[in-house]
py3Dmol code that shows the C-alpha trace and the ligand (Angstrom):
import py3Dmol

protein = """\
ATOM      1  CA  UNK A   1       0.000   0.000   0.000  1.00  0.00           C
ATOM      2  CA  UNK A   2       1.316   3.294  -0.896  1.00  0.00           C
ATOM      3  CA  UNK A   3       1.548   5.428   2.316  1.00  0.00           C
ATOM      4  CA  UNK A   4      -0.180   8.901   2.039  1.00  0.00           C
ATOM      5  CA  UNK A   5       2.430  11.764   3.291  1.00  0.00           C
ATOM      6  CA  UNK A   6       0.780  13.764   6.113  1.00  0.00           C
ATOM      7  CA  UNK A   7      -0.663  16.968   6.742  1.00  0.00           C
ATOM      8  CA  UNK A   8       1.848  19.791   5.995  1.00  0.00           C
ATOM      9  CA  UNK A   9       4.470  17.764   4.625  1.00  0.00           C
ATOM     10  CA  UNK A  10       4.978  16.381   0.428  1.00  0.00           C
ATOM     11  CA  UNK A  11       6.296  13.942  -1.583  1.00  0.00           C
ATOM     12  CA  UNK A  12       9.088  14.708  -3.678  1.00  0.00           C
ATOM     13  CA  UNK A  13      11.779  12.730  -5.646  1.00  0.00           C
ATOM     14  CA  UNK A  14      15.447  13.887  -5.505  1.00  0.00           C
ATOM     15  CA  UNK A  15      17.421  11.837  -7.893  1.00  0.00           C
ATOM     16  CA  UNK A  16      14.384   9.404  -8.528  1.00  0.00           C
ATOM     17  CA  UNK A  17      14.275   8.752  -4.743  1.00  0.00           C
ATOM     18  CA  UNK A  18      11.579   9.340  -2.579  1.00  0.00           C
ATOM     19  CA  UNK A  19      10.884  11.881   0.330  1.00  0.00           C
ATOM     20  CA  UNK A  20       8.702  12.899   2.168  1.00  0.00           C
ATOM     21  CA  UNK A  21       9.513  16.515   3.842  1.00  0.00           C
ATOM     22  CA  UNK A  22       7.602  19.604   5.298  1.00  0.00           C
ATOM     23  CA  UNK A  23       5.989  21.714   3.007  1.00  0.00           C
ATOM     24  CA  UNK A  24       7.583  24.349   3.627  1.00  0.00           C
ATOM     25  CA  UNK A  25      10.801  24.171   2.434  1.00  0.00           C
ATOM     26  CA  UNK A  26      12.643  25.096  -0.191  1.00  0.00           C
ATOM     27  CA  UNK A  27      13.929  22.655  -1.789  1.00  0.00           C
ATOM     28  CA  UNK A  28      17.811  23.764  -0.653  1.00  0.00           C
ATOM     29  CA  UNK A  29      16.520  22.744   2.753  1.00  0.00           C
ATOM     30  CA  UNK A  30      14.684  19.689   1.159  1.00  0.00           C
ATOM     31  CA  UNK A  31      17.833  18.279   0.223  1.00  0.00           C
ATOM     32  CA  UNK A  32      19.666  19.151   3.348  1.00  0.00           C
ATOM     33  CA  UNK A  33      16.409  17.627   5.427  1.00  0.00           C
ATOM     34  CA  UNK A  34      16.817  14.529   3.606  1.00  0.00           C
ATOM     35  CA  UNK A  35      20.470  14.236   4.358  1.00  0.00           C
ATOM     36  CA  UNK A  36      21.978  15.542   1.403  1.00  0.00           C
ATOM     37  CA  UNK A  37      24.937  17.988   2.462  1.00  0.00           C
ATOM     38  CA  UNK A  38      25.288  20.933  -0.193  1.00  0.00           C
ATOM     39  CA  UNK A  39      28.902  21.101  -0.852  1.00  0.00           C
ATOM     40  CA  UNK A  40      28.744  22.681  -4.362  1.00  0.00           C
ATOM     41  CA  UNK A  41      26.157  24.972  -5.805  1.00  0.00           C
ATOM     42  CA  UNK A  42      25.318  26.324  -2.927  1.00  0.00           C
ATOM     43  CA  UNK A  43      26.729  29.840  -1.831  1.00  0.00           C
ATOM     44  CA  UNK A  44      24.608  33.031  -0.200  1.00  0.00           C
ATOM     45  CA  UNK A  45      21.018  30.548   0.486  1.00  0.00           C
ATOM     46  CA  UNK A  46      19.641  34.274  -0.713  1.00  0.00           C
ATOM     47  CA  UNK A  47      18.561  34.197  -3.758  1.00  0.00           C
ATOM     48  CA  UNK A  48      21.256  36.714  -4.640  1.00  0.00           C
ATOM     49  CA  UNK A  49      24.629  34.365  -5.770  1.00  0.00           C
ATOM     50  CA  UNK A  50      22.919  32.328  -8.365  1.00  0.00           C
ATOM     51  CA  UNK A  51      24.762  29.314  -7.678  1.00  0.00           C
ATOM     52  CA  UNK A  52      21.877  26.830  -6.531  1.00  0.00           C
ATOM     53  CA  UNK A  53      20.181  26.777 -10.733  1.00  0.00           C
ATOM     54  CA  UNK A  54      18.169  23.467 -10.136  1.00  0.00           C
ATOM     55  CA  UNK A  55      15.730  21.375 -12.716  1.00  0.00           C
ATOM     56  CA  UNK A  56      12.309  20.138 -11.803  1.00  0.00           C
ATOM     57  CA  UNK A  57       9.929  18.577 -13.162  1.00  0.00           C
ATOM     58  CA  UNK A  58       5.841  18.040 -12.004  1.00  0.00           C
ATOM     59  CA  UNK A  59       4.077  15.175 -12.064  1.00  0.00           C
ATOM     60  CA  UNK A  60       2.022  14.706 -15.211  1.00  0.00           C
ATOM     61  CA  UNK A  61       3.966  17.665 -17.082  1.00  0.00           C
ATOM     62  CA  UNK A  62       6.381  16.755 -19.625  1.00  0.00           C
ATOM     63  CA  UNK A  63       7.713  20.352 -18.900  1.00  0.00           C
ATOM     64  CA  UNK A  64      11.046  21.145 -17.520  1.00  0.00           C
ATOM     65  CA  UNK A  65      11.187  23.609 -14.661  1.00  0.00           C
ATOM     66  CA  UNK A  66      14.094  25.411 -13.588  1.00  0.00           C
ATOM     67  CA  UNK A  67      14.457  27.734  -9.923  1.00  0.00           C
ATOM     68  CA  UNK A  68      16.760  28.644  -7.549  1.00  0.00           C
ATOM     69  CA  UNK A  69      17.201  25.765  -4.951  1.00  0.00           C
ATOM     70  CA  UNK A  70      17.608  28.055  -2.219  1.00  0.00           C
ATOM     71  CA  UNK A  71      14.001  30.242  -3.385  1.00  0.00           C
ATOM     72  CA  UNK A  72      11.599  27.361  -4.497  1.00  0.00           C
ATOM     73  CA  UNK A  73       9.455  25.661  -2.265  1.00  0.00           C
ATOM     74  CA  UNK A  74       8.742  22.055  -2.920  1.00  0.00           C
ATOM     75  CA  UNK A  75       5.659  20.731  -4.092  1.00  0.00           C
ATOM     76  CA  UNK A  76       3.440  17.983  -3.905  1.00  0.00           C
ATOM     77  CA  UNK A  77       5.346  15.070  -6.687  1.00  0.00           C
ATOM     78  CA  UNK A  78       7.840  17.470  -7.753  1.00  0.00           C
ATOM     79  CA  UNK A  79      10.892  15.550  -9.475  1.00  0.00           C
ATOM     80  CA  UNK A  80      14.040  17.270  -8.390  1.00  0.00           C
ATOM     81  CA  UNK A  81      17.548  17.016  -9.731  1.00  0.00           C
ATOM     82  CA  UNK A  82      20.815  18.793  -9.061  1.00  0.00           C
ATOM     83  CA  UNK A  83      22.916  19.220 -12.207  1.00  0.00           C
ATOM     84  CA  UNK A  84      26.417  20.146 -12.372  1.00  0.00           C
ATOM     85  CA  UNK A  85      27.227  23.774 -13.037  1.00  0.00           C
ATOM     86  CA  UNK A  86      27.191  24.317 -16.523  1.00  0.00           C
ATOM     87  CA  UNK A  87      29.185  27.558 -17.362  1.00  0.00           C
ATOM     88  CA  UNK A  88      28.687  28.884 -20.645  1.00  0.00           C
ATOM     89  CA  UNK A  89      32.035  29.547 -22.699  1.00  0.00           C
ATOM     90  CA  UNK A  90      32.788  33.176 -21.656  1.00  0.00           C
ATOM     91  CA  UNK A  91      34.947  35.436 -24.167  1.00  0.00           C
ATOM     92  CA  UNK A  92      38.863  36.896 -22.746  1.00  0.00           C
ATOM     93  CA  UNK A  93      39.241  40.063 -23.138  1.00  0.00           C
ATOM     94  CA  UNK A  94      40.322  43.284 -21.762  1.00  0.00           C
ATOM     95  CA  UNK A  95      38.080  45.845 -21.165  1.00  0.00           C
ATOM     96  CA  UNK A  96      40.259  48.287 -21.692  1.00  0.00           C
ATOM     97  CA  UNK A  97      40.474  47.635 -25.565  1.00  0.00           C
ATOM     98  CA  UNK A  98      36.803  46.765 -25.783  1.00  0.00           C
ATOM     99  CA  UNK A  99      34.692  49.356 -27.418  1.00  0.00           C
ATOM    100  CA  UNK A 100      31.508  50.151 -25.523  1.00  0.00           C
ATOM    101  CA  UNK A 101      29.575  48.888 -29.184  1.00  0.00           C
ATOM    102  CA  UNK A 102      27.113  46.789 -29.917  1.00  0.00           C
ATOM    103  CA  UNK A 103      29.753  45.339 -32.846  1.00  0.00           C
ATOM    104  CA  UNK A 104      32.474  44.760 -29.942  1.00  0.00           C
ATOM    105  CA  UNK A 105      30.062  42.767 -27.935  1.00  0.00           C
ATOM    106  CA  UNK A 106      29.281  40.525 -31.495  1.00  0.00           C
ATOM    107  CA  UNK A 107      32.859  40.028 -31.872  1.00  0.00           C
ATOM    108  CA  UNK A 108      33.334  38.423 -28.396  1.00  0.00           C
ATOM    109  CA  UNK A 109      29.739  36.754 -27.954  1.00  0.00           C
ATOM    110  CA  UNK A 110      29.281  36.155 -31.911  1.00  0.00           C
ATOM    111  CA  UNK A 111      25.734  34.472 -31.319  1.00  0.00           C
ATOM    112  CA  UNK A 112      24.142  37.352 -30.149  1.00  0.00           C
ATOM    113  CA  UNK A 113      22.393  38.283 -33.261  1.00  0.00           C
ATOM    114  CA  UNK A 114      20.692  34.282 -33.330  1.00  0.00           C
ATOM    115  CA  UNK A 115      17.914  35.462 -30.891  1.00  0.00           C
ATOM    116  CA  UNK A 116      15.203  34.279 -32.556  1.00  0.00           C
ATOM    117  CA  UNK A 117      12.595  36.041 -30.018  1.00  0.00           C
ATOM    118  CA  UNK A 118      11.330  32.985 -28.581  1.00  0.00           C
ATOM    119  CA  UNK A 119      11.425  34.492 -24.915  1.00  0.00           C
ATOM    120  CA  UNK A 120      12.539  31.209 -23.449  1.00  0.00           C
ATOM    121  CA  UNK A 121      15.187  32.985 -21.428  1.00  0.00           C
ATOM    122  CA  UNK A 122      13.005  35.948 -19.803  1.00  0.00           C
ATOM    123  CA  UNK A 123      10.506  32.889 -18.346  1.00  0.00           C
ATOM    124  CA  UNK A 124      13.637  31.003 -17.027  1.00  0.00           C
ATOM    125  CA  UNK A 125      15.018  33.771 -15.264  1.00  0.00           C
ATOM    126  CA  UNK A 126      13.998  33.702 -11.369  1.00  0.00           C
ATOM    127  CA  UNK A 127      14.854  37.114 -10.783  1.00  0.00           C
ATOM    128  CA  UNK A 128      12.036  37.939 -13.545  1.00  0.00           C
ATOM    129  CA  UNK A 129      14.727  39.863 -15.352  1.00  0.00           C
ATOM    130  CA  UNK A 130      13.323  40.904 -18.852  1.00  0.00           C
ATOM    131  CA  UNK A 131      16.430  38.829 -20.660  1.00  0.00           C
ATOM    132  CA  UNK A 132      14.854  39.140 -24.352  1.00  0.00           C
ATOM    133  CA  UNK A 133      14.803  42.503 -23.776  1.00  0.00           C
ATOM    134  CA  UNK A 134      17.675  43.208 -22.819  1.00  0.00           C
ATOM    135  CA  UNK A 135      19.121  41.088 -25.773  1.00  0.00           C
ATOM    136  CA  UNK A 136      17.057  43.484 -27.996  1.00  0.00           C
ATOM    137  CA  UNK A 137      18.606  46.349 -26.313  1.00  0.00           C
ATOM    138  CA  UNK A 138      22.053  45.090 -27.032  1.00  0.00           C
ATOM    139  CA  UNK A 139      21.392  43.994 -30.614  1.00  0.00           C
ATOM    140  CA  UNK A 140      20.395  47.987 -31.254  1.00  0.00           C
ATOM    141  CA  UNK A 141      23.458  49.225 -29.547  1.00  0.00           C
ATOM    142  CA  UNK A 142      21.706  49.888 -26.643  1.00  0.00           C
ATOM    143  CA  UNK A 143      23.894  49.120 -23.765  1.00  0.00           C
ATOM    144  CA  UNK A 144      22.763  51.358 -20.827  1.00  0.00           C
ATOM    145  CA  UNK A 145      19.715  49.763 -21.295  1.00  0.00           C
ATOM    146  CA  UNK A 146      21.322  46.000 -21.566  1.00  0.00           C
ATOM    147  CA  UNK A 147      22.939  47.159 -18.017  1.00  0.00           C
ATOM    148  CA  UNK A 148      20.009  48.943 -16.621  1.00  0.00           C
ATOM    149  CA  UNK A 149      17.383  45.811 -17.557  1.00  0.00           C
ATOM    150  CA  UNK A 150      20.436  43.092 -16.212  1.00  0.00           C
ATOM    151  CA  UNK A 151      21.270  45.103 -12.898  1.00  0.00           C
ATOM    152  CA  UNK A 152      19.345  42.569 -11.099  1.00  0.00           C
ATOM    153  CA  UNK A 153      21.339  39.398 -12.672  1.00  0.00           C
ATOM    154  CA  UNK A 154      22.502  36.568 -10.341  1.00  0.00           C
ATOM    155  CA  UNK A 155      24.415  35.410 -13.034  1.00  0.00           C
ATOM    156  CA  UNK A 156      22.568  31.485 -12.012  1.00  0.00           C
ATOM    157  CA  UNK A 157      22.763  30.959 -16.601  1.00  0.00           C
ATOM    158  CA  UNK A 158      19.358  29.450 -16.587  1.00  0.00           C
ATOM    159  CA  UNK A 159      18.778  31.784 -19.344  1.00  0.00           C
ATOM    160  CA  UNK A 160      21.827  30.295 -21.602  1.00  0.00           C
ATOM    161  CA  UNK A 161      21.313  27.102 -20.768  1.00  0.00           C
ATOM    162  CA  UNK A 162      17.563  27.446 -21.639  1.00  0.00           C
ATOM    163  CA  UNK A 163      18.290  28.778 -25.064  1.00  0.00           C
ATOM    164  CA  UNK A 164      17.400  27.217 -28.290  1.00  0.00           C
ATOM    165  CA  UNK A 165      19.614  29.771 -30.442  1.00  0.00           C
ATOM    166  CA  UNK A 166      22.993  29.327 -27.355  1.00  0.00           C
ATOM    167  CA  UNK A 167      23.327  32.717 -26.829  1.00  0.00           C
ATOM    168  CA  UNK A 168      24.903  33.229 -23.323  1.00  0.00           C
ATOM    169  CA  UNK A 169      22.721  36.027 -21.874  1.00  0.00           C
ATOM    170  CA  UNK A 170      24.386  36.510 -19.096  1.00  0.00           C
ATOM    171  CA  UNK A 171      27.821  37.031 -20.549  1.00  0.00           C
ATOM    172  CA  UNK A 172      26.709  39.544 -22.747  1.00  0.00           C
ATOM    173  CA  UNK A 173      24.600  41.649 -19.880  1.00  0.00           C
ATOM    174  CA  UNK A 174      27.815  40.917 -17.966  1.00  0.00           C
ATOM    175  CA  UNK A 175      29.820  42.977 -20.500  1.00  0.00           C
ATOM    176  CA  UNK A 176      27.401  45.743 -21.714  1.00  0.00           C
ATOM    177  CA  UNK A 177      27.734  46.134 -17.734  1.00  0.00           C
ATOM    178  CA  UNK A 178      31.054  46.598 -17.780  1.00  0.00           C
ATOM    179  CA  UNK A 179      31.381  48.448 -20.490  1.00  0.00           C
ATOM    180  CA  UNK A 180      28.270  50.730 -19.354  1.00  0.00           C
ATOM    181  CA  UNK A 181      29.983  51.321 -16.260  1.00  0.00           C
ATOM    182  CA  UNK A 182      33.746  51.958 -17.438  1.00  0.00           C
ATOM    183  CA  UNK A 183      33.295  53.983 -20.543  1.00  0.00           C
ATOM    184  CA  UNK A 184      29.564  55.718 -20.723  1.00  0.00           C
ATOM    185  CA  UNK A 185      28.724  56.061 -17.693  1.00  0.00           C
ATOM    186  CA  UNK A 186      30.227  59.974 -15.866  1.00  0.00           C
ATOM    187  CA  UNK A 187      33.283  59.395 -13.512  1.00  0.00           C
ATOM    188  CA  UNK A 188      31.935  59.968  -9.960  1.00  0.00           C
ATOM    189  CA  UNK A 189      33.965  62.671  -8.143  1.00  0.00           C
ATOM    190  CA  UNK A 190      33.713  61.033  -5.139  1.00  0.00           C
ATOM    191  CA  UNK A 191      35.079  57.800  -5.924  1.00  0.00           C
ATOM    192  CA  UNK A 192      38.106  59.024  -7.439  1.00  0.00           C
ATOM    193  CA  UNK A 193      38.552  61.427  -4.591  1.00  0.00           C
ATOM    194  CA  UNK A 194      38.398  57.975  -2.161  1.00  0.00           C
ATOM    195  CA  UNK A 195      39.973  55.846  -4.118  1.00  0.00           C
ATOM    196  CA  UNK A 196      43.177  58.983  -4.479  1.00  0.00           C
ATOM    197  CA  UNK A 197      42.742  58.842  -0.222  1.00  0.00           C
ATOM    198  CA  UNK A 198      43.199  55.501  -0.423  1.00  0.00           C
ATOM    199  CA  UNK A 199      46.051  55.670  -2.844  1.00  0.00           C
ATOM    200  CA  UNK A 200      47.617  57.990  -0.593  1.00  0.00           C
ATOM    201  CA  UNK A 201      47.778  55.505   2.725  1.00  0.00           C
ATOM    202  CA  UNK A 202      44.929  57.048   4.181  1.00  0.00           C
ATOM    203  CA  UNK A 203      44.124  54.064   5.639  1.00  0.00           C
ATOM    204  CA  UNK A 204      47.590  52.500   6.167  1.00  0.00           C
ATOM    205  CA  UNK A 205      48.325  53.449   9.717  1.00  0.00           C
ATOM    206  CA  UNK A 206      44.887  52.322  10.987  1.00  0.00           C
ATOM    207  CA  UNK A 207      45.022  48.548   9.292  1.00  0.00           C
ATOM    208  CA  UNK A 208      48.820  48.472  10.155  1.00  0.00           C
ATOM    209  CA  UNK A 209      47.657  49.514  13.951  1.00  0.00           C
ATOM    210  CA  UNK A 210      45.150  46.465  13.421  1.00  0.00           C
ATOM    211  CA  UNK A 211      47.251  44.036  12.498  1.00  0.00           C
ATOM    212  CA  UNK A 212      48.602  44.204  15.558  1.00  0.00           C
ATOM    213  CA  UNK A 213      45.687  44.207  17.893  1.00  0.00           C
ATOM    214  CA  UNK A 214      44.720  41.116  20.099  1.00  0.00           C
ATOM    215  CA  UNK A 215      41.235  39.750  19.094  1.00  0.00           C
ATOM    216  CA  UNK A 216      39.670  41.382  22.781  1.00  0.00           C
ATOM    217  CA  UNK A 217      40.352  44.487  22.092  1.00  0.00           C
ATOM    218  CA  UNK A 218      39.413  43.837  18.128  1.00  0.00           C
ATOM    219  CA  UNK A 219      36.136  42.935  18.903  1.00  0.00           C
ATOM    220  CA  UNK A 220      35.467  45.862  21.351  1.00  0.00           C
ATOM    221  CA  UNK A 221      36.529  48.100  18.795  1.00  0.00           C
ATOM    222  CA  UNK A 222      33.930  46.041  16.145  1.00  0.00           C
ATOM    223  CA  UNK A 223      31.440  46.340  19.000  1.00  0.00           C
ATOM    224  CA  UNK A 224      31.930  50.089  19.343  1.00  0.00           C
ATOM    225  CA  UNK A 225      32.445  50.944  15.304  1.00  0.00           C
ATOM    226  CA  UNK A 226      30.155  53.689  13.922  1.00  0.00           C
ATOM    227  CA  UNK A 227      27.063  52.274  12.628  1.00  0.00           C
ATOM    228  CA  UNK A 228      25.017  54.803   9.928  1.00  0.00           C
ATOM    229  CA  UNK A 229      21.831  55.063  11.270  1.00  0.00           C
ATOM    230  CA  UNK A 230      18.866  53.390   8.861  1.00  0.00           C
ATOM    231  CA  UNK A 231      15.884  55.509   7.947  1.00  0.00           C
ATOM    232  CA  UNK A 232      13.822  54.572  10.745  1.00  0.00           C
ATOM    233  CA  UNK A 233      16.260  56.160  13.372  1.00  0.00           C
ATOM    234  CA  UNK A 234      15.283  59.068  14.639  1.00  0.00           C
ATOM    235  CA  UNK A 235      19.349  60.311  14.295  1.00  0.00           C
ATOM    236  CA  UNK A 236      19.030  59.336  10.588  1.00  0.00           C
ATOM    237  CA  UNK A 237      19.607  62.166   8.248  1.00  0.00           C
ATOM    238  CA  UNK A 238      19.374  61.917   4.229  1.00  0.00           C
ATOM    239  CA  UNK A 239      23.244  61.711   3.055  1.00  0.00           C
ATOM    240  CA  UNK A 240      24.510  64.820   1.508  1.00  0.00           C
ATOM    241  CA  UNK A 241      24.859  63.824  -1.887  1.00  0.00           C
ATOM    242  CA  UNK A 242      25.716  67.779  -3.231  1.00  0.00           C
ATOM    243  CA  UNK A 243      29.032  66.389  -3.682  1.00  0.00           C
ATOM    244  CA  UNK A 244      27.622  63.991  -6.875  1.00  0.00           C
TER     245      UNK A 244
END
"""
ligand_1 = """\
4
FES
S 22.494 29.745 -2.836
Fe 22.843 31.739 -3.655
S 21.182 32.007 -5.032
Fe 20.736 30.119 -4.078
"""
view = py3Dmol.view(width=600, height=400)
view.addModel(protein, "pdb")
view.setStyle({"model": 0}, {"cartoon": {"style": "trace"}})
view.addModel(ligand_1, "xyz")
view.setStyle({"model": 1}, {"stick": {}})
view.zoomTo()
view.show()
């Protein structure tokens, strides 16, 4: 007789073997509640490193789902596997000799112009990134939108390895990033004034004074560091940003 999982809790297959585990986990924790221990694709359990990219399946769909381990919550029959990372191939280059054109990105990612519109990769992505669009945006020499639509990339490649035409989404947005930020974008004052102090051994003496601290008096001095006050504080004060 096939025993009925109870309240609150599902059945789910990881590798074609059967569990049964609370309801409310994701299926990171699913794993780790049936004694799997995560040693690889695992890395901020946040939803923010994109290393967890998982496939899934649900019963009586021949579709194949893909999530975030570590932000989908198992369901009733769900078929679970772990693949090995699959990096796309990712093009060497210097930025510094890179154009910030839409013809320097085809010369390093040459299948960007094989986007056939299908829109596979925007309803892979979990961070709901609009990926076709951002391809679009690239394809018309539009990189500060490319980086504006990808800031929210985890850089997990379901999107590449989703993709009927191989373009490697995430690559690309990765470089019309770059090259947004390093060539189009206006220098801000205030970095290159910090980064100068910096430069300068502003902060020498104080790490070489740390360096030779015992860990007591390190943690008082963590204990007692300056925290800026968040906007609910009543001491919080908008940041003077006149100097932008
Ligand atoms: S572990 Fe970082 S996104 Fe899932």
């Amino acid at each position: 007789m096939v025993q009925q999982p109870l309240p609150e809790t599902v059945r789910i297959y990881l590798m074609g073997k059967e569990y049964v585990v609370p309801d409310s986990l994701t299926i990171q924790k699913a794993f780790e509640f049936a004694g799997y221990q995560w040693l690889r694709g695992c890395g901020c359990r946040g939803g923010i490193c994109g290393a967890c990219a998982t496939v899934f399946r649900y019963p009586n769909s021949y579709r194949i789902e893909v999530g975030l381990a570590c932000q989908t919550v198992v369901q009733e029959g769900m078929y679970i596997a772990q693949i090995p990372l699959f990096p796309a191939p990712k093009a060497t280059y210097n930025l510094d000799d890179v154009a910030a054109t839409t013809q320097a990105i085809h010369a390093l990612y040459p299948d960007l112009y094989k986007c056939m519109g299908c829109n596979t990769c925007t309803k892979s992505c979990p961070m709901e990134i609009k990926v076709m669009e951002y391809i679009s945006a690239a394809i018309r020499g539009d990189l500060r939108e490319t980086a504006r639509l990808s800031f929210d990339c985890v850089m997990c490649g379901l999107c590449t390895a989703r993709c009927p035409a191989e373009l490697k989404q995430y690559h690309i947005a990765e470089l019309a990033r770059r090259l947004t930020g390093a060539k189009l974008q206006p220098r801000a004052k205030h970095l290159a004034a910090q980064t100068a102090r910096i430069r300068g051994g502003y902060f020498t003496r104080m790490l070489d004074e740390a360096e030779g601290l015992d860990e007591a008096e390190l943690k008082r001095r963590y204990v007692d560091r300056e925290v800026q006050p968040q906007e609910d504080d009543p001491k919080w004060l908008p940041k003077d940003r006149s100097h932008l």
